[in-house]
N, C-alpha and C positions, 0 to 999 in steps of 0.2 A: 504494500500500500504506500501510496507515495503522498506525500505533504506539501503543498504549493501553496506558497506565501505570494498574494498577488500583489508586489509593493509597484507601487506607483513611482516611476523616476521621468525626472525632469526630460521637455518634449518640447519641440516648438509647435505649439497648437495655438491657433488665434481664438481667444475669448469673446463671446459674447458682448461688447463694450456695451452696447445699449442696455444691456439686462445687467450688468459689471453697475452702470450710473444708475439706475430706478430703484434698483434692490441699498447699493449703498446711500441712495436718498428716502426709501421708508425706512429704514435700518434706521437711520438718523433720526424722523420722528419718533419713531418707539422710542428712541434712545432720550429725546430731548422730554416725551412727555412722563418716562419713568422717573427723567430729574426733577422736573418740574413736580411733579405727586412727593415725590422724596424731600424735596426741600420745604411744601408748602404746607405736609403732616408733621414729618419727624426730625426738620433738622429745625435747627433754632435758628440760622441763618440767614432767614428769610426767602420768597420765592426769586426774589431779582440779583440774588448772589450770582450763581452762575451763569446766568446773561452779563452781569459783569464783568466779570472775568475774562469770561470769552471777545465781549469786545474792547476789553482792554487788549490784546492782541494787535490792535489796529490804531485806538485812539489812546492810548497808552497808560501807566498803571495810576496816574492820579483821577481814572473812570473809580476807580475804586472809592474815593474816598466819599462818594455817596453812600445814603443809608439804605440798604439790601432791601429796606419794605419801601423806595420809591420807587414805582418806576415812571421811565424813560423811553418816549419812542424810538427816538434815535438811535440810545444803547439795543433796545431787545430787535429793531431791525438789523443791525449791524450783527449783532449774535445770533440770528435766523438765518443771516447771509454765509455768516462763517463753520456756523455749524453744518449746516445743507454743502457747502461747497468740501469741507474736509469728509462730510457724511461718501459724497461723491467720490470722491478721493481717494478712500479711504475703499469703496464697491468696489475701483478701477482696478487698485492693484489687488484684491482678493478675486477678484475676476481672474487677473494675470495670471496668481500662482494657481488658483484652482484649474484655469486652462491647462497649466504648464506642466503640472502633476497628472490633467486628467480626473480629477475628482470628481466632477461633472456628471460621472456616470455610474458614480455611488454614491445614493444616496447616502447610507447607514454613514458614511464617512465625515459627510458635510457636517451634521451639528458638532462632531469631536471639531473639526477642522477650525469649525468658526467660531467656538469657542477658546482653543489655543490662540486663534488672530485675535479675538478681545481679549484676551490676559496681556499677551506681545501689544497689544494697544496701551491697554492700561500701563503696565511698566515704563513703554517710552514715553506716553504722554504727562504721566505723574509723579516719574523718578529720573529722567535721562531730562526732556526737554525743559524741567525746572530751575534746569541752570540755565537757560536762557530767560524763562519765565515766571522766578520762584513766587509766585501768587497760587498758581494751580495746586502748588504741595498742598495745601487747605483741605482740596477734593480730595485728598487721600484718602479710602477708607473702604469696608466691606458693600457698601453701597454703590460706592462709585465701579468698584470689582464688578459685581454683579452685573451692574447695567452695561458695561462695557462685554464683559463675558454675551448677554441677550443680544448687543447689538454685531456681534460676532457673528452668533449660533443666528439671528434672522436674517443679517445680512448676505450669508453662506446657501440657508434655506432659500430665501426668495431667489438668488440669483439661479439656484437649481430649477426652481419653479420653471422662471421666467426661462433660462437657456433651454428648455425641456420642449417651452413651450413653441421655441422659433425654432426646433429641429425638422430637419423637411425629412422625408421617409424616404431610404436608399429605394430605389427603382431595380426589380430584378432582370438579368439580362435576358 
């Protein structure tokens, strides 16, 4: 009896881009409305903390010295813009390696898959890029884990959904 280990090795396979952008742009709302429930029940920091934040990215860290229960149109569009655009970003290249590996076509794979990409999120965005940004070290925590893990494991699922969905059926000869 013999044992085959089906490993997936890197492949030049073009990805789905447009399913790669849709998938890591709801990926993004789940991801922005679990913050938002998270901060508005059980963090004390108010709901306009992490729109903060995020558009201190852009308009730089004295966005912050407002109080987390004001808000700001300008802030939370500027944080809509930049979340939706990293949410994208963020599909493109999970598109890439999921193409690259082929994962595409296992299911059972994708949510391990996309949940490894939201932890590897998590870490670089709240332990490596805080030396660019140390404001974000704040989000630290089991919660921010979590939501980045979900925005993984959906943004993996839908892009399976979607890539599934534009496959054309091989024609027999």
């Amino acid at each position: 009896m013999e044992l085959q280990l089906h490993l997936h090795r890197w492949g030049r396979n073009r990805p789905d881009w447009t399913a790669a952008a849709v998938s890591g742009f709801a990926a993004g709302a789940i991801l922005m409305v679990l913050e938002l429930a998270w901060a508005a029940t059980m963090s004390g920091n108010g709901p306009w903390r992490t729109p903060q934040l995020v558009a201190a990215l852009v308009l730089g860290p004295d966005t912050l010295a407002a109080s987390a229960y004001s808000f700001s149109v300008r802030v939370a569009a500027l944080a809509l813009v930049i979340h939706y655009a990293l949410g994208i970003l963020f599909g493109l290249v999970l598109g890439y390696v999921i193409a690259g590996f082929h994962y595409e076509t296992s299911l059972g794979v994708m949510p391990l898959f996309g949940a490894g990409v939201g932890v590897l999120l998590y870490l670089v965005n709240f332990y490596v890029l805080t030396q660019l940004t140390p404001w974000f070290a704040e989000l630290r925590g089991w919660s921010t884990l979590i939501a980045h893990i979900v925005f993984g494991v959906s943004t993996a699922l839908l892009y399976w959904q979607l890539w599934r969905r534009g496959v054309k059926p091989q024609r027999s000869a």
